[in-house]
LUMTI-525519 format. One record per residue: residue in three letters; x, y, z of N, C-alpha, C, CB in turn. Coordinates in pm, whole numbers, plus 50000, padded with zeros to 5 digits. Glycine has a CB too. Example, Ala and Ser with C-alpha at 12.3 -4.5 7.8 and 13.67 -1.06 7.14 Angstrom:
REM LUMTI-525519
ALA513194943150780512304955050780513204967050780511314955350905;SER512854977550708513674989450714512905000350787514084994050572;
This chain:
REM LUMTI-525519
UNK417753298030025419053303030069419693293130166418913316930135;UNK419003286030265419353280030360419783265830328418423281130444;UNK419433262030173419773254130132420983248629992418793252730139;UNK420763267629959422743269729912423333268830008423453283929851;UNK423403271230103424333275930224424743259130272423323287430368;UNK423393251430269424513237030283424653229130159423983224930398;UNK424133228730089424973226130003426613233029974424183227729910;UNK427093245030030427983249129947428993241530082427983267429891;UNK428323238330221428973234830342429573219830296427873234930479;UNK428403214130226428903203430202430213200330104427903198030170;UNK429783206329987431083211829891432553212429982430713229629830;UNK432003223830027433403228130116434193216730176433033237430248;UNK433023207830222433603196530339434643183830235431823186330436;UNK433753184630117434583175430012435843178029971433983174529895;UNK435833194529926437323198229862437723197229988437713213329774;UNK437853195730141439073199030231439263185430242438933208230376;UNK438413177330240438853160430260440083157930155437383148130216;UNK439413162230007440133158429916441563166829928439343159929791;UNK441483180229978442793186729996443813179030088442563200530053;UNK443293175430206444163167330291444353150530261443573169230433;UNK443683145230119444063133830110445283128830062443323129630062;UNK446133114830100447443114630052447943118129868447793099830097;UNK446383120229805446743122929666446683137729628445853115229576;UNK446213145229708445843160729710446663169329796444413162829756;UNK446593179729830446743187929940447983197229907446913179230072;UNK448813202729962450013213729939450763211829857450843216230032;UNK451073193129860452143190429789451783188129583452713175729880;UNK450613183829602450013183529453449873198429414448453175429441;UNK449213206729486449003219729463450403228429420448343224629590;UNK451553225829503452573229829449453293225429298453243227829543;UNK453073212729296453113206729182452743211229049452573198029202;UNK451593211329053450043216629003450853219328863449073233229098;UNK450463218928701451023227028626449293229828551452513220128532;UNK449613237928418448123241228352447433229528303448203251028225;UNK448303219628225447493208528193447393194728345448333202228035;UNK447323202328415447433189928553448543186328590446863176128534;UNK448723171928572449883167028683449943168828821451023172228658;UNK451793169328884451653166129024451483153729070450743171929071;UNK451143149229225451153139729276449323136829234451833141329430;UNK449173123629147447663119929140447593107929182446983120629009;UNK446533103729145445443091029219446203078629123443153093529178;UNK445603069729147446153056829081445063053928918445953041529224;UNK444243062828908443023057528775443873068128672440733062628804;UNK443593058628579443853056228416443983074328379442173045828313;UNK444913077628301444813092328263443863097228189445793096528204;UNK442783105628231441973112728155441993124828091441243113428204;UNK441203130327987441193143927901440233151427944441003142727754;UNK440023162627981439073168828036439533179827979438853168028174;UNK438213184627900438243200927777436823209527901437243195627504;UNK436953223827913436513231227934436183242627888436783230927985;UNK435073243027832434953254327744434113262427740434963252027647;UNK433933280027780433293285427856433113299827795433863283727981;UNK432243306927824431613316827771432523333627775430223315927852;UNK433483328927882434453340327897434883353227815435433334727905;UNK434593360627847435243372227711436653377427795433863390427664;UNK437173384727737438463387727765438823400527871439013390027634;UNK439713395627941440243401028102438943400228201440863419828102;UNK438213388528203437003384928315438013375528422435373373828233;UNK438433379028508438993376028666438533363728677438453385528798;UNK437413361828693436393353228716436893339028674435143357928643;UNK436903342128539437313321528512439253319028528436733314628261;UNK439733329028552440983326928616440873316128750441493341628660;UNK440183324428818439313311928940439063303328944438363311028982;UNK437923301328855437233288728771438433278028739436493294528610;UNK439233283828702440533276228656441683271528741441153284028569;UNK441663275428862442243275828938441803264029036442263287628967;UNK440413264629046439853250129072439943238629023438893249629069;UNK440003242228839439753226428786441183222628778438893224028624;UNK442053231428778443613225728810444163215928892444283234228856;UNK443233224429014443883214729136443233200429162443723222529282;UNK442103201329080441023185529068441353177428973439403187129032;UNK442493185528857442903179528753444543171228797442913191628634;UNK444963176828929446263173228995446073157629076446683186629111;UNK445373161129136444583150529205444413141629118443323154129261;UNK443443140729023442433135028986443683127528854440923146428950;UNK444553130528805445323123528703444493126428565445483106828741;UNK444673139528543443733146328464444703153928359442743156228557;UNK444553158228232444493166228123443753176428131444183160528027;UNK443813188528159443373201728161442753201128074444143211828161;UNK442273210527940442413217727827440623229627866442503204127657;UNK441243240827869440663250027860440313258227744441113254627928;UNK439303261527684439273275327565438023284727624438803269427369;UNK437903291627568437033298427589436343308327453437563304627698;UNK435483311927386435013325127319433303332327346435173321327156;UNK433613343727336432183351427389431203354827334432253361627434;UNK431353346627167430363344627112430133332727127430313348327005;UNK428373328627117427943314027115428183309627005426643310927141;UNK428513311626898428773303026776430503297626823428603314226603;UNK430723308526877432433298926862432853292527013434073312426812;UNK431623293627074431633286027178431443270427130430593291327274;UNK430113272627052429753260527018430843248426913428433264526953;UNK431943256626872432783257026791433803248726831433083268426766;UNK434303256626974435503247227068434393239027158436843258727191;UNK433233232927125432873218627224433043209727079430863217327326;UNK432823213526949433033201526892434293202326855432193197926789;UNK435183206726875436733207426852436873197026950437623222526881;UNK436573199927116436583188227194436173171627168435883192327280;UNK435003173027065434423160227095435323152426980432613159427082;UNK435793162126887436573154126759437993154226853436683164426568;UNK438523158626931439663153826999439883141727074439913161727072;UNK438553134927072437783127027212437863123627343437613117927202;UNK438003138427382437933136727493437113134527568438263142027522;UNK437623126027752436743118127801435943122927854437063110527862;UNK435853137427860434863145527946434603159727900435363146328090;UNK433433167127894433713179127869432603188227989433493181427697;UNK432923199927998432803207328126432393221028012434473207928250;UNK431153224428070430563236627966429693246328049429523230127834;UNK429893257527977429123267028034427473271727950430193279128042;UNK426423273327991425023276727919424763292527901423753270528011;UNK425443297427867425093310527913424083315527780426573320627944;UNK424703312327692423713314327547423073299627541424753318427375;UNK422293295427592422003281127569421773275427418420763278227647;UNK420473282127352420423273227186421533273127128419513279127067;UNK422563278927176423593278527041424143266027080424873291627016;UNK424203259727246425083246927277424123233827273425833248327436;UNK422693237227223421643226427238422393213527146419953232127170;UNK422733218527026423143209526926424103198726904423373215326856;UNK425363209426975426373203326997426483194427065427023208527020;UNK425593197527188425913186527303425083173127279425503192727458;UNK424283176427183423563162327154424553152827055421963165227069;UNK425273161826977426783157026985427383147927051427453164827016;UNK427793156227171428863148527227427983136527340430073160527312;UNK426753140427334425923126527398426263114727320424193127427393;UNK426053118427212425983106427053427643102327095425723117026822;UNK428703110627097429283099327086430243094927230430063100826953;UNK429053095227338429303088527452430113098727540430033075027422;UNK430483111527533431443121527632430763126427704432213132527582;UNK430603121127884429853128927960429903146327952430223124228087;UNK428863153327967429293169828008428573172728139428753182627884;UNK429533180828226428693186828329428773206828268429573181928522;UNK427833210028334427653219828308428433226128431426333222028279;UNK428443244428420428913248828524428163264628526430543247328520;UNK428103275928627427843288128636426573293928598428683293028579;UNK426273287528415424853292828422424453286828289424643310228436;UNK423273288528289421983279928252422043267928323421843276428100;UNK421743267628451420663255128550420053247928472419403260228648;UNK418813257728453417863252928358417773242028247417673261628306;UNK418543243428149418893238228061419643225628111419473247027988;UNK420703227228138421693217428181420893202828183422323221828335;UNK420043200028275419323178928210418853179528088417653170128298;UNK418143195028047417593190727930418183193127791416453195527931;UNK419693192827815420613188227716421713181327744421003197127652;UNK421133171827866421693157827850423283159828008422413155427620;UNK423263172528050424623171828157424533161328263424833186028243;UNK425273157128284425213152128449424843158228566426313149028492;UNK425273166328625424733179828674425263191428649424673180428794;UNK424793201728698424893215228701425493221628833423583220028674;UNK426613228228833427543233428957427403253528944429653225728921;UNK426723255129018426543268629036425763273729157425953273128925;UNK424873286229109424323296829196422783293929140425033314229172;UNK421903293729160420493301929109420473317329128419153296529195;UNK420753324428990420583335928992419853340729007420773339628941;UNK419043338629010417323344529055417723347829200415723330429051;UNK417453335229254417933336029411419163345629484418383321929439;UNK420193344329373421073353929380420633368629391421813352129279;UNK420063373729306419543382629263418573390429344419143378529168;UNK417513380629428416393388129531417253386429687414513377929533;UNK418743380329671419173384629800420063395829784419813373929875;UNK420553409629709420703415629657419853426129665420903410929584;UNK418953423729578417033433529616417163438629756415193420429626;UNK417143421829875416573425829957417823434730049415783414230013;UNK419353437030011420033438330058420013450830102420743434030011;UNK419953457529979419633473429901418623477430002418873473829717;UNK416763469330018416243475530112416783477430228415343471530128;UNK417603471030328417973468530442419043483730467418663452230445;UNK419693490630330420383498530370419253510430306421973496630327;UNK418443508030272417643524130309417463529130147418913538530425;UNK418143519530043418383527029875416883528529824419403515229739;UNK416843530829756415743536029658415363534329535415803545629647;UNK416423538029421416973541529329418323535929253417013551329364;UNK418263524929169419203511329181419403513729018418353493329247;UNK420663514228959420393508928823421623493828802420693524128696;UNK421093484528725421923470928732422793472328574420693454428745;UNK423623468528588424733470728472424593457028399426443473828533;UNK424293454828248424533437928247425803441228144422963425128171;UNK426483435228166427923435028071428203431927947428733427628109;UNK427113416627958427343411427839425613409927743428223395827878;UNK425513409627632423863408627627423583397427573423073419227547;UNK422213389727606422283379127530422363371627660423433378127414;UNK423133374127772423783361127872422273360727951425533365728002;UNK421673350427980420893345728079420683344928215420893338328064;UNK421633347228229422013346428378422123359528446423333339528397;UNK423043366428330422653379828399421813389028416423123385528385;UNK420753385928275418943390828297418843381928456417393381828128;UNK419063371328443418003366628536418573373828688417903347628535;UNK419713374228709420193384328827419543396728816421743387428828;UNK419553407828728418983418528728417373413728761419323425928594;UNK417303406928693415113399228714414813398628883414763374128640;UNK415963390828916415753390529060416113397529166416053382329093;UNK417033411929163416973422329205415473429329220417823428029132;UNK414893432629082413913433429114412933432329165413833433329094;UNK412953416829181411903410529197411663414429360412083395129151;UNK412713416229447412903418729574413023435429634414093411029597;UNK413643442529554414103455829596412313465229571415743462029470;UNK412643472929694410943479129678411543491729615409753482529850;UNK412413497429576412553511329510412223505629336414433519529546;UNK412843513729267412903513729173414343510129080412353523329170;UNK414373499428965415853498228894415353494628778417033487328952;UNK416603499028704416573501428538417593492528508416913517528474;UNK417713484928381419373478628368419673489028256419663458928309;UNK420993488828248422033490228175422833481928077422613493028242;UNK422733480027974423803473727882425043480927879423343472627741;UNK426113475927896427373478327859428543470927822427663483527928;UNK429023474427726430263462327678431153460727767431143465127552;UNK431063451727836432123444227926433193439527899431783435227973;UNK433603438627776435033436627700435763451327662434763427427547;UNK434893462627687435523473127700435763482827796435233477227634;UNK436753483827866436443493327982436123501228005436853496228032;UNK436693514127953436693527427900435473529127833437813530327813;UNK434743524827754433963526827700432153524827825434403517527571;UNK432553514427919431333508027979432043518828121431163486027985;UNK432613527128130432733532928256432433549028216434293529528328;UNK432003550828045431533559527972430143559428069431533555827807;UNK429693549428011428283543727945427793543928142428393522227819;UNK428413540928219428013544028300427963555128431428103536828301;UNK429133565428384429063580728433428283587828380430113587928422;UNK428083587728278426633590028147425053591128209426493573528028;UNK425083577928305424263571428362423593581828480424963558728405;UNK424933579428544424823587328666424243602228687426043587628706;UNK424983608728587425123623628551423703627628461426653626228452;UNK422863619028427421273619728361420653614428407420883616228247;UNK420203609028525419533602828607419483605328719419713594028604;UNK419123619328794419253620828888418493610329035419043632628863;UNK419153609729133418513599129230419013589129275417603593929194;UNK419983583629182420433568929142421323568229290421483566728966;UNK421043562929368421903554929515422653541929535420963552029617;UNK422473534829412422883519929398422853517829263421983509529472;UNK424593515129229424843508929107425313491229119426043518529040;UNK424523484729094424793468029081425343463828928423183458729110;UNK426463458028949427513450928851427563435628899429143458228861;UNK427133431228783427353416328748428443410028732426873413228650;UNK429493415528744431163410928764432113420028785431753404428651;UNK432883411428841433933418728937434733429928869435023408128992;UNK435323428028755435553435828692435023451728647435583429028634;UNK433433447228623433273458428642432553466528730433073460528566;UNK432823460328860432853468828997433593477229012433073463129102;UNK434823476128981436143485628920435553499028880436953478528771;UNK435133492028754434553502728580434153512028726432583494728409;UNK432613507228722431723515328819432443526828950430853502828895;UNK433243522129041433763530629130434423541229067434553524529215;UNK435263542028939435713551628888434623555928804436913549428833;UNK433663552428780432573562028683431593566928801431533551728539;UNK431293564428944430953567229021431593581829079430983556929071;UNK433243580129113434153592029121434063602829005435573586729124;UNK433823602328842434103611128811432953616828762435043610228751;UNK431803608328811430183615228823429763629428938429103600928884;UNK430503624529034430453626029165428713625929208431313640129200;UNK429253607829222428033604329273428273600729393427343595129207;UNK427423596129490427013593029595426313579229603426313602829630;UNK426363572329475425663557029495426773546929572425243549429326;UNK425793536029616426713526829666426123514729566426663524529845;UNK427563510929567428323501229463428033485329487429993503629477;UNK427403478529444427513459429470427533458429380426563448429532;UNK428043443029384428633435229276428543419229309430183440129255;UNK428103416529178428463398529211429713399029170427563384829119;UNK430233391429234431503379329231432523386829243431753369429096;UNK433583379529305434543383329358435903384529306434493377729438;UNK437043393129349438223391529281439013395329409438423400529139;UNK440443396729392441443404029490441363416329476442813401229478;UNK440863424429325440843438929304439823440729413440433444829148;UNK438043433129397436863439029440436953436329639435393429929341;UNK438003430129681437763422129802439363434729837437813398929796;UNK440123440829760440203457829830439813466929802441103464029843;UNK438713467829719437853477629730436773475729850437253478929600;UNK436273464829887435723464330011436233471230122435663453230041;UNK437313464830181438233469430262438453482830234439353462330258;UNK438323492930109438553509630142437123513430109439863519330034;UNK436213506430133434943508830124434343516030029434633512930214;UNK434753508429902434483518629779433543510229676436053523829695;UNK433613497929749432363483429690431513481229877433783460029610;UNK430403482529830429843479029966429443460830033428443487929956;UNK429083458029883428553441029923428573433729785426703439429998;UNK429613423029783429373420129692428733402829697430523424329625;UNK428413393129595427663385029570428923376329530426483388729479;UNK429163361729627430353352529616429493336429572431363352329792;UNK429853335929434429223325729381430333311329415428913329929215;UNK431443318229442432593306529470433233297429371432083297229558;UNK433423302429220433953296629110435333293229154433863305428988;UNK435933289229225437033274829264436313267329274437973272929389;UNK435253267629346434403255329384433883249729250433123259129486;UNK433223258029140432603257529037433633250128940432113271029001;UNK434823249328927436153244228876436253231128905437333251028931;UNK436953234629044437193225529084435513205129129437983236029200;UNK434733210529153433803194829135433253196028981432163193229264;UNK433723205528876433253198528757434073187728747433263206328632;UNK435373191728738436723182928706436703169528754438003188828767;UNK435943171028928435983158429000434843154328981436313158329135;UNK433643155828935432353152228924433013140728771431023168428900;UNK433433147328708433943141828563434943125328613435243157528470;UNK435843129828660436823118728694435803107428789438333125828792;UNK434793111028865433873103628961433343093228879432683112429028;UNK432533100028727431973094528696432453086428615431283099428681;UNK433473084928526434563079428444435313067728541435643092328395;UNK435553068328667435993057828764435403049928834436543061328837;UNK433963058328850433153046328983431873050328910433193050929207;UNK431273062128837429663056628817429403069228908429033037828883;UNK430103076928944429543087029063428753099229000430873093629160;UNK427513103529058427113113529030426753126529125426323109328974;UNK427353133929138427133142329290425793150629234428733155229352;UNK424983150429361423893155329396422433149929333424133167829374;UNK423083138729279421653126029163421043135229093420023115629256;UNK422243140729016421233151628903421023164828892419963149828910;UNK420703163128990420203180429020421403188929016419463183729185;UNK420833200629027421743218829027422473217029159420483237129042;UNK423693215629186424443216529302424573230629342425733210329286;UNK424573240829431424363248829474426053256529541423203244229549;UNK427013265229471427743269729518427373280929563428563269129463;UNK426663287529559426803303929616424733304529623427943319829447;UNK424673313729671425243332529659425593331329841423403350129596;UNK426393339429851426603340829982427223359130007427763327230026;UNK426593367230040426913381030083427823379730132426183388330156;UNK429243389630079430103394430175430453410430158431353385630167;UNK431123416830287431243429730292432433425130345430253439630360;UNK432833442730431434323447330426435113438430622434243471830416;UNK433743431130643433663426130750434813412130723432053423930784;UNK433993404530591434693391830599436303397330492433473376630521;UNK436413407430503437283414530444439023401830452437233431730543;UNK439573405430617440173391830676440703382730661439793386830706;UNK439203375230636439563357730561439543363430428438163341930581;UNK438933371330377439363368530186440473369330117438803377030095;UNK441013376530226442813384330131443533369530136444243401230261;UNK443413360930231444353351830174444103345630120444933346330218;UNK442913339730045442093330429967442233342629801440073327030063;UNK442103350329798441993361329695443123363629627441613373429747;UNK444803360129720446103367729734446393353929611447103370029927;UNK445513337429692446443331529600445633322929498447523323029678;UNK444773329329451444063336929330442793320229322445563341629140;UNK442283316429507441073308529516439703313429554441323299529598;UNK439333324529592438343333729635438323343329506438713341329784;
């Protein structure tokens, strides 16, 4: 933990240099459009494709995007974003990328075998990839530069241990999507830490109504349950209203953050949620990419760079609304 925490210090210290440098800062940011632009750097224009595991109305890579924008402003960059939430058509838009040839590509592992192939792909024909959010793991051993995220695991047993600290018992973890890795491995590491007892939950996370079914359902046949944990912000939401029309009494965490979940804090209807910091996750793929395409740069020599997990409640409530309001938290 003590060593996400500087790593993410260090992060931090980079994007504010780079925010206040004469090629970055308010005035590029205002600039800013989806495929980049704005005021940039003096190196050669690059293509940078991002293509990510996202299913539809996830908050989350709005963020994500919001970072690689402003690194793409700076940086004299070409956006191009897609996204699909199956791994086949994930794997689908990276070779759409590599036949476009672009100079960089920025990927997410979340289903890993389905991207093993491809990316040996785009090794073959010379397009760096950094990885981002999840599968760590994987990421050298299909060839990325590095990996920009959280260790969910780690994520996950600070969570566990959170739950003990307020007295719960009785935990069930929601995973949204199935199949994703990352979010077993968060639920894995809840466990691994929390001394009560937790069950997961599957629920379709591309449906609302249906996963705020699936989890009043929950509530209302399971007597005990004190802590419902959601793996995205979104459906921290689901949960508080399937919580209300259970009439339950659990308290609510959640990884990752939004402007919805950061006022639900503030009316104390999410108790703690899990801030992995996807601007950050955006924003040094983009610049990790342009680093290495200009000077040879590799941040962190390889390894898993460390943005999150970092606990917040209704405390750091405050500082989030304005980071949240203009859609970087």
């Amino acid at each position: 933990m003590r060593t996400a925490r500087t790593a993410v210090a260090v992060l931090a210290t980079i994007a504010l240099a780079a925010g206040c440098s004469s090629s970055g800062g308010k005035d590029s940011q205002d600039k800013a459009s989806d495929s980049g632009g704005g005021k940039a750097v003096g190196t050669p224009r690059l293509k940078i494709a991002m293509i990510t595991h996202a299913g539809e109305g996830d908050t989350f890579w709005d963020i994500v995007q919001s970072g690689a924008k402003q690194a793409a402003a700076k940086d004299n960059v070409q956006f191009l974003y897609s996204n699909d939430k199956e791994a086949k058509g994930q794997a689908e838009l990276v070779q759409a990328a590599i036949d476009k040839k672009v100079d960089g590509i920025v990927v997410t592992l979340a289903k890993p075998e389905a991207m093993k192939d491809v990316l040996a792909k785009a090794r073959k024909a010379g397009i760096p990839v950094v990885s981002i959010n999840s599968g760590a793991e994987y990421s050298k051993q299909f060839g990325a530069l590095v990996h920009f995220g959280q260790d969910e695991s780690v994520a996950g047993e600070a969570v566990g241990e959170e739950l003990n600290k307020r007295g719960l018992k009785k935990a069930v973890c929601v995973i949204h999507e199935q199949g994703n890795v990352s979010l077993e491995q968060r639920c894995a590491g809840v466990k691994k830490t929390f001394k009560g007892s937790l069950e997961n939950l599957g629920v379709d996370g591309t449906n609302a109504p249906s996963s705020q079914s699936s989890i009043e359902a929950k509530l209302q046949a399971t007597k005990g349950i004190d802590a419902v944990v959601t793996l995205g912000a979104p459906i921290a939401a689901v949960a508080v209203k399937a919580k209300d029309d259970a009439g339950s009494k659990a308290e609510i965490a959640t990884f990752d953050l939004n402007a919805e979940v950061v006022r639900r804090l503030k009316a104390k209807e999410v108790d703690f949620a899990v801030d992995q910091q996807p601007y950050l996750q955006g924003y040094e793929a983009i610049d990790e990419l342009w680093l290495y395409r200009t000077n040879g740069n590799v941040i962190g020599g390889g390894k898993t760079v460390f943005t999150g997990p970092a606990l917040v409640t209704e405390k750091d409530v405050p500082q989030l609304e304005k980071y949240t309001a203009r859609g970087t938290r």
